[in-house]
N, C-alpha and C positions, 0 to 999 in steps of 0.2 A: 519724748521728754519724760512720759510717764512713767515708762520702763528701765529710764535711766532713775526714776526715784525708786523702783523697787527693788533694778537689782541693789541700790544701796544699803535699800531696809535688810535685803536678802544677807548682802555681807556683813551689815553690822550683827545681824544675829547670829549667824556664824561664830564669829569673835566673840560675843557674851559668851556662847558656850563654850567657848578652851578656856573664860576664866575660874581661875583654881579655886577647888572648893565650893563655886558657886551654882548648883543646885536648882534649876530652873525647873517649876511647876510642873506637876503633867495639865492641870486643869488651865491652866493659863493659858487658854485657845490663841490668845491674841496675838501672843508671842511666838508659837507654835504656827498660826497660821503663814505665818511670813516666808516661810519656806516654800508653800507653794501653792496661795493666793495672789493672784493681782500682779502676775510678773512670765513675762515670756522668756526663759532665758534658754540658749541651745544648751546642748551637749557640752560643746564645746565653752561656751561659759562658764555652765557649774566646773568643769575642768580648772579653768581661771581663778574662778572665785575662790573654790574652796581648796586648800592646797592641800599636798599631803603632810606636812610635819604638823597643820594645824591639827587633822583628824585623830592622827599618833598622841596628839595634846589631850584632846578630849576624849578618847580611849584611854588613856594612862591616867587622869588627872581626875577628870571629871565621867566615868563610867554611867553613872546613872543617866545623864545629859544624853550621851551617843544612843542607850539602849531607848529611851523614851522616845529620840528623833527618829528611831527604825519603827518601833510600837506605829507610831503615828503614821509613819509613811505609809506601812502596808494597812493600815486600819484605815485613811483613803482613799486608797485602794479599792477594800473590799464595799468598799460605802460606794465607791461608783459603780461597781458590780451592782447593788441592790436599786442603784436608782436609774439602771442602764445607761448609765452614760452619755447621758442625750442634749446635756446643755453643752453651749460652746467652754463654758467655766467649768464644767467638771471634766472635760476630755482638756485643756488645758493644766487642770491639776494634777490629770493624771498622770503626763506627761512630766510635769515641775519633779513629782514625788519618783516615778522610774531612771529620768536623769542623777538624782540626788541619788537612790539605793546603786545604781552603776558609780557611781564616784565611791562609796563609800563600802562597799560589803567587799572589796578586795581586800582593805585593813583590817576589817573584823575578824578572815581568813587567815590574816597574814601573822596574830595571836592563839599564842595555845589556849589559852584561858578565857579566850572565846569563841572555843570550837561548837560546842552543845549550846550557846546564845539560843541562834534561831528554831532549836530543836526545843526550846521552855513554849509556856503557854502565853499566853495576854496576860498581862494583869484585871482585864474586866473581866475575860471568862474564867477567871480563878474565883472572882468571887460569884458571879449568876451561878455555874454550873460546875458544883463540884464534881460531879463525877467523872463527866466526859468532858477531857482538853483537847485542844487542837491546835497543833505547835503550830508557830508564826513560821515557819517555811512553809509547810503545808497551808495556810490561808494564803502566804503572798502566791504561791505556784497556783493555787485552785482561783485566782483574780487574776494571773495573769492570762493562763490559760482561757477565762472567760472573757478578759479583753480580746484576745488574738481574734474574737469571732463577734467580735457586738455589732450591728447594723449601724451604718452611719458614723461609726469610727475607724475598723478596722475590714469591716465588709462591707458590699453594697446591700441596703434592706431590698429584699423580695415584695414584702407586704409592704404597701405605703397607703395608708387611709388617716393620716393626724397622726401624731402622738399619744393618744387617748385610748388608740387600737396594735401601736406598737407592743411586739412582742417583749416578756419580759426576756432581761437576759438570764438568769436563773432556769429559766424552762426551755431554753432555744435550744433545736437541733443543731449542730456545728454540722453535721454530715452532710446539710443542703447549703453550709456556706462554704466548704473548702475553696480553698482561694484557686486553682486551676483546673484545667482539663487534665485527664492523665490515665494512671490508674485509680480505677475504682469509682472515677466520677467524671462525668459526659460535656456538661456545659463548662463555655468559658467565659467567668463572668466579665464584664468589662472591668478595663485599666482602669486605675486611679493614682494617680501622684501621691496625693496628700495620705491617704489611706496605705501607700506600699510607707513609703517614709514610716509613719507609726509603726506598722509591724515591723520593721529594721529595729526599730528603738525598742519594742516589747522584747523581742528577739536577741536584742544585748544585754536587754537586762536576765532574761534565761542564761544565757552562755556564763555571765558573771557568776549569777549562782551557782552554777555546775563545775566551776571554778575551780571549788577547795581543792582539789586535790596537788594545785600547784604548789598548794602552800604544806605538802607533805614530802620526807624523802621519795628515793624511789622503793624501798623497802616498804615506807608504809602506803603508798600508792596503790597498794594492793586491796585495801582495806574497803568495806563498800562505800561508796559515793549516795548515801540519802536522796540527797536532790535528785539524781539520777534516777533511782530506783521508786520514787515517789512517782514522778514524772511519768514512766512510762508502764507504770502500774493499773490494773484495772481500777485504781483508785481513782483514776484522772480519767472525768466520763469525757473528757477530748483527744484523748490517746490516740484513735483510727485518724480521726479527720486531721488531725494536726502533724502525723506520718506523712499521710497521702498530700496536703497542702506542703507539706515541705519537699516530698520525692518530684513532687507534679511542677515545682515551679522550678525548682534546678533542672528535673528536665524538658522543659518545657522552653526555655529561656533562649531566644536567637540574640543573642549583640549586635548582630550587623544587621537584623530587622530585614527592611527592602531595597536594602543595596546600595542608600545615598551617600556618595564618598563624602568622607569628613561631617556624617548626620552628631556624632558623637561628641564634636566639636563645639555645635549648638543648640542642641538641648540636653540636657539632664538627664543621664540616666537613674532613675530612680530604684529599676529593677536589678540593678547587677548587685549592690550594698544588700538588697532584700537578701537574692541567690546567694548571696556566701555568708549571708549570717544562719541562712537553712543547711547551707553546704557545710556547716562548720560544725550547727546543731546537732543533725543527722548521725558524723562521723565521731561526736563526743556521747550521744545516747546508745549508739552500735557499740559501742567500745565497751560497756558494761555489762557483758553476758559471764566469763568463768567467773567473773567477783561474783553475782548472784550465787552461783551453785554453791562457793566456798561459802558464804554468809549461810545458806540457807542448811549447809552441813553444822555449822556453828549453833544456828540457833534451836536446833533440834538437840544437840549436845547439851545448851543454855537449860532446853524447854524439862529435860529429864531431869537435871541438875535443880532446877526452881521448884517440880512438882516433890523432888524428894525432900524438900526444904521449907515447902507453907501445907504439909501436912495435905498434900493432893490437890488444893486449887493451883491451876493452870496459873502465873503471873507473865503476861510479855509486855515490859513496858516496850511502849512503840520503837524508840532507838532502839530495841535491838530484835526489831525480826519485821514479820508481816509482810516487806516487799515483795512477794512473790516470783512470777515471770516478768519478763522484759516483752512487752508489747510490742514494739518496736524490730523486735529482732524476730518474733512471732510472725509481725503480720509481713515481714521482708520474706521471712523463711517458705512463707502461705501463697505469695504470689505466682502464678502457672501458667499464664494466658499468654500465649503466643505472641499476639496484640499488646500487651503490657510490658511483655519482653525486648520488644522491638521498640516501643517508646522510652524505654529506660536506654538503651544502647544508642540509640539514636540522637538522645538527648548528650548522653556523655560525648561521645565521639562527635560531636560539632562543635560541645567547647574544649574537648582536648586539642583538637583540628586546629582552634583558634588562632593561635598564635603560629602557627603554621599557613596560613591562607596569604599564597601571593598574589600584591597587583601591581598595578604599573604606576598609581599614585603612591607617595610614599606617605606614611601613615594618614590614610585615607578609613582605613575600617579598625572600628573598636580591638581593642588589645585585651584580652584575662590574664590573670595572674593567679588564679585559683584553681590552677592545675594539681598541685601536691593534693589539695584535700578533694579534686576530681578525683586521683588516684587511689587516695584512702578509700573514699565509697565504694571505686568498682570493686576494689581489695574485699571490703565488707560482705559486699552484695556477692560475689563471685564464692566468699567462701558461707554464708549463710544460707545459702538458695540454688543446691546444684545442680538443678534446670534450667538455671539462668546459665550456670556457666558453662551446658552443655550446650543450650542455645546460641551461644557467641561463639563456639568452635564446629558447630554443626554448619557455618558457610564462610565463607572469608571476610566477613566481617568483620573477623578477630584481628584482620590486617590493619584494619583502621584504629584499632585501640593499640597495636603496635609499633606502628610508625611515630605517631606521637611521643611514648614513651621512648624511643631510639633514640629520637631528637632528643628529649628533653637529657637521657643521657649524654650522648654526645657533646651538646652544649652545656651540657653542666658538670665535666667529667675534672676540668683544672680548678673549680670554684670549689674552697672549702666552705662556705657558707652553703652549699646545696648537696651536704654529703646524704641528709635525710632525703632529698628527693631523689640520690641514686641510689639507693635502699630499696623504698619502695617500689620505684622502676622494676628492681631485679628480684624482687620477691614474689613482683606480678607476673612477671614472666617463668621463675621457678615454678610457681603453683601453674601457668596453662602448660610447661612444658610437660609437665606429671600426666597428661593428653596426647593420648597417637595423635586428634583430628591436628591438635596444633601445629604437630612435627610434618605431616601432609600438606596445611594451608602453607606452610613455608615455601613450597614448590611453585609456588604460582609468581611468573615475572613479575622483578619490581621497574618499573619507571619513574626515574629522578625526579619528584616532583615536592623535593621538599629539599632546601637549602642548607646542606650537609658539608663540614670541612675534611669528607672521606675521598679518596682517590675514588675518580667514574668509574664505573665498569658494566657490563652487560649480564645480568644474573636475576637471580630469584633473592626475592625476601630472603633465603637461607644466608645467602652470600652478605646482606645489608647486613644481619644479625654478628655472623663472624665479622666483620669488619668495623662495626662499629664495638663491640669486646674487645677486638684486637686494638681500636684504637683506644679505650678506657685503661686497658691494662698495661698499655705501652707507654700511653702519656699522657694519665691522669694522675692526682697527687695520691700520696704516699696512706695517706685513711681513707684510698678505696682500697686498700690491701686484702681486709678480712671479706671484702668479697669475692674475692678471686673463684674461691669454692663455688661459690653458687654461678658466677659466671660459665664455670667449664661445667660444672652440673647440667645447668641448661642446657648445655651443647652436647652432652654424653647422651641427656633423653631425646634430643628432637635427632642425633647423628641417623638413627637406624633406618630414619624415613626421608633423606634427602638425597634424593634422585640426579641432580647435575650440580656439581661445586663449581663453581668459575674458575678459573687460576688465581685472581685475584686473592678470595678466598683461600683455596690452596694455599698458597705462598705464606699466607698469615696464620693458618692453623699450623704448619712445618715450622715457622719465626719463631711461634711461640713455646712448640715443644724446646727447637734449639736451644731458648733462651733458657728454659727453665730446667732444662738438661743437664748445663753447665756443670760440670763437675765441684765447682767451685758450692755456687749456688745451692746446691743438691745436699752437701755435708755442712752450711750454713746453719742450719735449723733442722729443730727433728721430724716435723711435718713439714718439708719443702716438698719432699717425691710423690704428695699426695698430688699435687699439679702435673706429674708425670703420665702419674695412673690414669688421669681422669683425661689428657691429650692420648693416651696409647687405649683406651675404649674407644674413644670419638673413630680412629682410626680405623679400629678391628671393628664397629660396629658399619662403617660404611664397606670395607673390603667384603665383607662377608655377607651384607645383605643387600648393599646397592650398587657392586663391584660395575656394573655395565655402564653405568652413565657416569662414572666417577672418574674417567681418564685423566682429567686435569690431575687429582689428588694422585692418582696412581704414579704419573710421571714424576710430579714432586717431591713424592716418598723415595720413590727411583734418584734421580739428582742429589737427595739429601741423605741417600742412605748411612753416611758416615756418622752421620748423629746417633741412629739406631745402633750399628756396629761399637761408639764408645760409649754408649751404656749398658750396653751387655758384658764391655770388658772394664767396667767402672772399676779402682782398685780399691781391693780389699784391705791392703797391708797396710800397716801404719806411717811406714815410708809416702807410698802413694798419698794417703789420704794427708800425710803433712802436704806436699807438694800441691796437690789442689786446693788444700784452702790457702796457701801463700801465692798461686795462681792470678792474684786479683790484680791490674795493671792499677798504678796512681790512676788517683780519681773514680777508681771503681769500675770500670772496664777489665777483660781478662781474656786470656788466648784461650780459644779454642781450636786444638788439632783441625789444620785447616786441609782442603779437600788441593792441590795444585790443579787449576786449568788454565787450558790454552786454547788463542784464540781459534788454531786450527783445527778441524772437527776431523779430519781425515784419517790419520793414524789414531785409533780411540785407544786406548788405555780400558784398563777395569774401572780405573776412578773418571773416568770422562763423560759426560754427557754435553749434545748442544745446550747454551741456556737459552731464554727465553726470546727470541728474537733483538739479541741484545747487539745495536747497531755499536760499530768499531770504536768511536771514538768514546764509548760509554762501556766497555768493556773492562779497562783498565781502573776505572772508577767501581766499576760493581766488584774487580777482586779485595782491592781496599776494602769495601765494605763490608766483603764477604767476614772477612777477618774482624773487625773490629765492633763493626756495630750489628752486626746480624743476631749476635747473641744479647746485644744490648736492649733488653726490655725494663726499660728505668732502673737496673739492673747498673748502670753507669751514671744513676743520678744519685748516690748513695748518701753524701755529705753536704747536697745542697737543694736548694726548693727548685720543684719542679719549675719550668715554664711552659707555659702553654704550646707552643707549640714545637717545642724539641721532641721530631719526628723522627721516627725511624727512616733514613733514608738506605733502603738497604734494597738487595732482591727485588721483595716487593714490588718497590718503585719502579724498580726499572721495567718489571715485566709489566706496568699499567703506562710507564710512559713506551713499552714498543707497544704492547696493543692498541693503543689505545689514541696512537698520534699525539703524546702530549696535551690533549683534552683534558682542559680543567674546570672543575665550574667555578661562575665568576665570582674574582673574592668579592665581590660587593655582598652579591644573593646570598654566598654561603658564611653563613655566623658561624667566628669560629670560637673554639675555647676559650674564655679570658677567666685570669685566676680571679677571685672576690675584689672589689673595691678595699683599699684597705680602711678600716677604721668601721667595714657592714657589720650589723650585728648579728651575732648567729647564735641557738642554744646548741646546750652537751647533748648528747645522744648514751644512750644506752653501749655497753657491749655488743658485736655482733652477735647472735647465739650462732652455735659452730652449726655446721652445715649438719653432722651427726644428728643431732638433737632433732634438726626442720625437717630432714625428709626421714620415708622410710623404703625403703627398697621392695620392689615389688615385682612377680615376672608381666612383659607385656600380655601373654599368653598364657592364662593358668592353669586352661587342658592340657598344657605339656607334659609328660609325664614322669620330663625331669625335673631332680627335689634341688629345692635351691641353696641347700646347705650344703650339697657337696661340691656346687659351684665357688659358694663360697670361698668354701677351703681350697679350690685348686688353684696354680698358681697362677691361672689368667683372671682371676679376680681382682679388685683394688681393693686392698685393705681399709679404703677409706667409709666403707659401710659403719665400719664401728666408730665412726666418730675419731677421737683419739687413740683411743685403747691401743689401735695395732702400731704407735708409732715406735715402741720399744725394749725388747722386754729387761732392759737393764735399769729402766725408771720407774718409782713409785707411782701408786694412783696419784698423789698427792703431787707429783715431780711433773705428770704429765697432763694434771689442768693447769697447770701453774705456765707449763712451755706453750700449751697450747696458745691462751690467752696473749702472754706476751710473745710472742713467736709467731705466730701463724700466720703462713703466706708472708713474711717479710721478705721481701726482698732486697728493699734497703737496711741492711745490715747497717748497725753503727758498729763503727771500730772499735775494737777492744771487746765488743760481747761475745767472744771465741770463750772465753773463759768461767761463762754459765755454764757452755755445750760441747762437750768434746766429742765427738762421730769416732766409734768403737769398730772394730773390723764384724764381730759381732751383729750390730745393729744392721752395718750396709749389708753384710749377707741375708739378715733376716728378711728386708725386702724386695733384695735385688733379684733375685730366687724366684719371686713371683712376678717381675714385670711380665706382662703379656707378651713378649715378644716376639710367641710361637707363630704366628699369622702371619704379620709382615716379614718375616725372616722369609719363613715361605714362599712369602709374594718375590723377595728379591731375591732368590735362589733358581726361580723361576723363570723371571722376567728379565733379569740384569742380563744374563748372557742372548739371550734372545735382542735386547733394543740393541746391544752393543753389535752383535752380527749384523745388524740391518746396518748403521752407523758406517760399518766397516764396507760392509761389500757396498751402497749406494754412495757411500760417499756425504752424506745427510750434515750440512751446515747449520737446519734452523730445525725445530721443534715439530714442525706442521704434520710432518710423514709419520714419525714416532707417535703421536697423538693420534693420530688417523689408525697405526697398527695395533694400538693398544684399545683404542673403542672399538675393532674387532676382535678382542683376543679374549679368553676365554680360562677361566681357571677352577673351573668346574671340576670337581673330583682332586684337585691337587691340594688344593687348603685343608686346612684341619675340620673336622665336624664344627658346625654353627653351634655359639654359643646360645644362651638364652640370652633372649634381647631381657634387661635390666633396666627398668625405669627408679629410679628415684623420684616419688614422690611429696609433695608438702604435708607437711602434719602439722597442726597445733599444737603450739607447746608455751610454758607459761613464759620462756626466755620471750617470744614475737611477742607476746602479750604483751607483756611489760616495756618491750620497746618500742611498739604502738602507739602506749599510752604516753611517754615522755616526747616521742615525737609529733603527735597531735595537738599534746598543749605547747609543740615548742612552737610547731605552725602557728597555732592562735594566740601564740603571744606576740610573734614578730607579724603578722599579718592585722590585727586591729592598732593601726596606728592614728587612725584621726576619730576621736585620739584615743592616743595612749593606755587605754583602760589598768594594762594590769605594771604598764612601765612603774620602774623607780618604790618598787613594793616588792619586799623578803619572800622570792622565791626559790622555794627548797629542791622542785620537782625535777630542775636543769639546771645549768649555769649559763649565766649570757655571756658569749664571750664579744670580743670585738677581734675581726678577722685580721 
């Protein structure tokens, strides 16, 4: 009853303050006190109570009132800092005053005009101490940071002799209180309920403040983040311990404990809200290392500027310099220990694993959802600490951080609400593949043991990897486009080291050349044929250096060679190239020059090969398909929204349904694609940065004593090293970031956009000149008349003998000299920056919902949309 009197006194004073003009005391404690004396209220209440158009009122109306209520808040704050916090009523208050600053500093943000607020001083230390001020963010960060570690609120005490011999908190090591085992620290101190809850809540209130920059475009996003750079500055004597207490408890964290089905159901998790408000912290303070450099170029520029202007005294006011290094990023970068290495990895990969882990009870074990910002971290850590990341490709381990991410693509490949989480997936995968060990660990058998909507098949991790690409690009929606690049990237660097392809595979790397071959397609846009180059590498980088265990793909290329043969004869003339873009069948489908086969193997022909042990009554259905959908990679979805599951049923299929006896996994186990809920809410994301820009090309082998610019230049290279540049020399710089952007990797062409881009006889020579297609031509001038003689004299109906004579066959000395193996690797560059940062606060803005923090407040950073 009591609490129900207080929260009233709490609301009534609230409303004193939106009235207009009215002017309420600073000394008037009484009044002041009500906020947060004598009242237990949640989170979730202050939510309730105070709303937001009222905060808007007393920001706009009554300004002095808002600033006074912040004054006060953090100045009890720091009053519980000096009296360690030890009564039940000051760890109560403190609580009142951290809920109330989380409800209210996302408004403060959300004004220009009270941007530099928290960056003025007190008004008491304006008048004690003229000289030295101390902006009110820095006292609330320098109390919260000493809250996070006070005995008996937010730690357990060590020393317990009375309160009379309690340590002050002003003088306390944090280093002996870090809250986990881990890195850098040995004991694990006991659990506490009541104590994780606090730090969740001190925890949000940091996140809020590190906030601003939601309330900036993405232009000025760039700009430094203060809080940030305060925070993890040698300024903050809790910098180490508060790294390692946040690294140690995310990884540290098991969900499913000791295994009690449905434990989750009946008690409270108290520790998973902790873990992702560290998990969140962590990937928002990592986030700020190029803004440091750029500020700290700035303020050197400032510092010259200033000394030339007060007559040689040095002037820095605080706002504009002093934050130094990023602590944070330092002591991530510092970490070496083998032992520390394995607990970090160990820790991610059990809750990436999470949502992955089958049982026979149906949701019987804890579920996460805090995989995006797992992803962000290993992102962080992987590219801050490259011991780390050689350690995660030094044994197969990297498998476990792989399969997860697959999944998480695959299942999130038709959802536009999770286009940010197939981003990240495919950036973490571009940065390992820029690694021989990864393209190596690939080789090693996968076994189904995670619930996939992929056709089964019997292969290596290489095989899971193409087939889950094959399925994102085939039938996933239309804004995975711009990553098309980086998906076949991926597969050009890891091609040179995969040892056995399955057919499965096969079949979907061949799909995907045909499809994007298409002549139609090809003269659509001025960077389509970069998707050529980069399937016609994959190809030559296996024939040429993993030619023996590659039979499957060999055959494949053999069966499909007419794909090959009509882009070598693509037409130059203007006639032709009218003809192929009018090629397009209604609805977006198109003929492809089709291969005639019959079901008789006996008399072979040049164009004939057996297909894949393709039983009679499925023979007649695979030539239809051959024609119509083979080339169809959403390629036939042009005009309308994807669905989930409009599958390629083509080839492919039919060679997984002979191999494979129609084995499918069960739809129940295997989750498949479903597009967003409609009405979820999701933010904008940044631009993709072009693939150009992220990696940089490099030889695997740099003793080679070939130079790599002559490689360049010759025709077996992809022009696509340059980013855009090679796409034509009849377009301006200016014409061709412009096509880029809007253009690139489309494939769903909208009608009518013929008349931005008209494909010149010109241009298709310029690159058709260099397709690589000296190697394979090879292979099939080679090999074609060789399968087709066995074919003929044995009489050969099914595939099994061909495959059998081609894993012994040899083409040693007949191919052209090996190229240099070419890795494209990841770079930093300010484009990922920047797309990082919008994507991180989209995460934490749609991820803190109970409650709400940053809902229904003017943010500039994204746009929310509703899917």
């Amino acid at each position: 009853m009591g609490n129900t009197d207080s929260k009233l006194n709490f609301r009534k004073a609230i409303v004193q303050l939106t009235q207009k003009n009215q002017k309420i005391d600073n000394n008037d404690e009484q009044f002041w006190e009500q906020f947060w004396q004598a009242h237990q209220t949640t989170l979730e209440d202050v939510f309730a109570l105070v709303t937001a158009s009222e905060i808007r009122q007393i920001r706009n109306d009554n300004p002095a009132n808002l600033a006074t209520l912040c004054y006060k808040a953090v100045e009890k704050l720091a009053q519980a800092v000096d009296s360690s916090c030890r009564t039940q009523a000051d760890q109560q208050c403190v609580l009142n005053c951290v809920r109330l600053l989380v409800r209210i500093l996302p408004y403060i943000f959300e004004d220009d005009k009270w941007r530099d607020f928290f960056w003025s001083s007190l008004p008491a230390q304006e008048q004690t101490n003229l000289g030295q001020t101390v902006p009110l963010a820095q006292s609330l960060l320098n109390a919260i940071c000493d809250l996070l570690f006070c005995p008996d609120f937010t730690v357990t005490a060590t020393r317990r002799a009375g309160p009379e011999k309690a340590e002050e908190l002003a003088n306390i090591d944090s280093c002996e209180y870090i809250w986990e085992a881990g890195v850098g620290f040995a004991q694990s101190p006991p659990r506490n309920a009541h104590m994780e809850r606090r730090r969740t809540e001190l925890l949000k209130l940091l996140l809020t403040c590190f906030s601003e920059p939601m309330y900036r475009s993405p232009q000025q996003s760039e700009e430094p983040n203060k809080w940030i750079a305060y925070f993890t500055s040698a300024d903050n004597r809790h910098a180490l311990p508060l790294f390692t207490s946040f690294l140690n408890t995310v990884c540290s964290y098991d969900p499913v404990g000791f295994g009690v089905p449905y434990n989750h159901l009946l008690f409270a998790d108290t520790t998973e809200p902790l873990v992702e408000a560290c998990l969140q912290l962590l990937i928002v303070t990592l986030d700020h290392d190029m803004v440091v450099q750029h500020q700290q170029q700035q303020q050197e520029q400032q510092q010259q500027h200033q000394l030339a202007h007060a007559g040689g005294v040095l002037v820095t006011p605080y706002d504009e310099g002093g934050c130094g290094d990023n602590l944070f990023i330092n002591y991530l970068s510092r970490v070496h220990r083998d032992e520390d290495f394995h607990f970090v990895l160990r820790g991610i990969t059990r809750l990436l694993n999470n949502p992955l882990v089958q049982n026979y009870l149906p949701n019987s074990t804890k579920r996460l959802h805090c995989h995006q910002e797992l992803l962000i971290l290993f992102w962080k850590i992987c590219d801050y600490n490259k011991k780390f990341l050689y350690f995660v490709l030094k044994s197969s381990d990297v498998l476990d951080i792989l399969i997860p991410i697959l999944y998480h693509l695959n299942y999130s490949r038709a959802d536009q609400s999770r286009v940010g989480l197939m981003h990240i997936g495919v950036f973490i995968l571009l940065l390992l593949s820029g690694e021989r060990n990864f393209g190596v660990r690939l080789n090693k058998a996968y076994s189904a043991t995670v619930p996939m909507d992929i056709p089964v098949f019997t292969g290596t991790h290489a095989d899971l990897l193409i087939t889950v690409f094959h399925k994102i690009i085939a039938t996933g929606h239309q804004r995975l486009q711009p990553l098309f690049d980086c998906l076949l990237t991926i597969l050009v660097n890891v091609s040179p080291y995969l040892k056995t392809l399955s057919m499965v595979a096969s079949v979907k790397l061949l799909h995907l050349l045909e499809a994007f071959s298409t002549p139609w397609f090809l003269l659509s846009a001025p960077s389509n044929h970069h998707l050529v180059f980069f399937l016609l590498e994959i190809f030559n980088n296996i024939i040429q250096y993993q030619f023996d265990g590659n039979s499957n793909l060999v055959y494949t290329i053999i069966r499909k060679r007419h794909v090959f043969h009509a882009m070598a004869n693509l037409p130059t003339d203007m006639a032709g190239i009218s003809k192929c873009l009018s090629g397009r069948k209604t609805g977006g489908k198109f003929n492809l020059p089709r291969v005639p086969q019959r079901k008789q193997a006996a008399a072979m022909t040049s164009q004939e090969l057996p297909s894949a042990q393709v039983p009679d009554e499925y023979a007649e259905e695979e030539e239809e398909d051959d024609d119509d959908e083979e080339a169809d990679v959403d390629i036939g979805r042009m005009d309308k929204e994807p669905t989930a599951e409009e599958d390629l049923e083509s080839e492919t299929e039919s060679h997984e349904r002979s191999q494979l006896g129609d084995t499918q996994l069960d739809p129940v186990a295997a989750l498949t694609a479903q597009p967003a809920e409609p009405g979820t809410l999701k933010t904008s994301l940044l631009e993709t940065p072009d693939i150009g820009q992220m990696t940089e090309r490099e030889q695997a082998h740099p003793n080679d004593k070939s130079d790599l610019t002559p490689f360049d230049k010759s025709p077996v290279s992809s022009p696509r090293a340059a980013g855009v540049k090679s796409t034509s020399p009849t377009l301006s710089r200016d014409d061709q970031t412009r096509l880029s952007v809007s253009h690139r990797s489309s494939i769903r062409m909208v009608p009518g956009d013929g008349d931005r881009w008209t494909p010149t006889p010109e241009w298709i020579v310029s690159w058709r000149s260099k397709l690589p297609l000296q190697t394979i031509m090879r292979l099939l001038q080679v090999l074609v008349p060789q399968v087709e003689k066995i074919c003929i004299d044995k009489g050969l109906t099914d595939e099994s003998e061909i495959l059998k004579f081609l894993q012994h066959g040899t083409l040693v000395g007949l191919l052209p000299v090996p190229h240099p193996i070419l890795i494209r690797k990841y770079q930093a560059n300010s484009g990922t920056t920047a797309w990082f940062r919008t994507y991180i606060w989209g995460v934490i803005y749609l991820r803190n919902v109970e409650p709400a923090i940053w809902y229904d407040t003017e943010v500039k950073l994204f746009e929310i949309q509703r899917v």
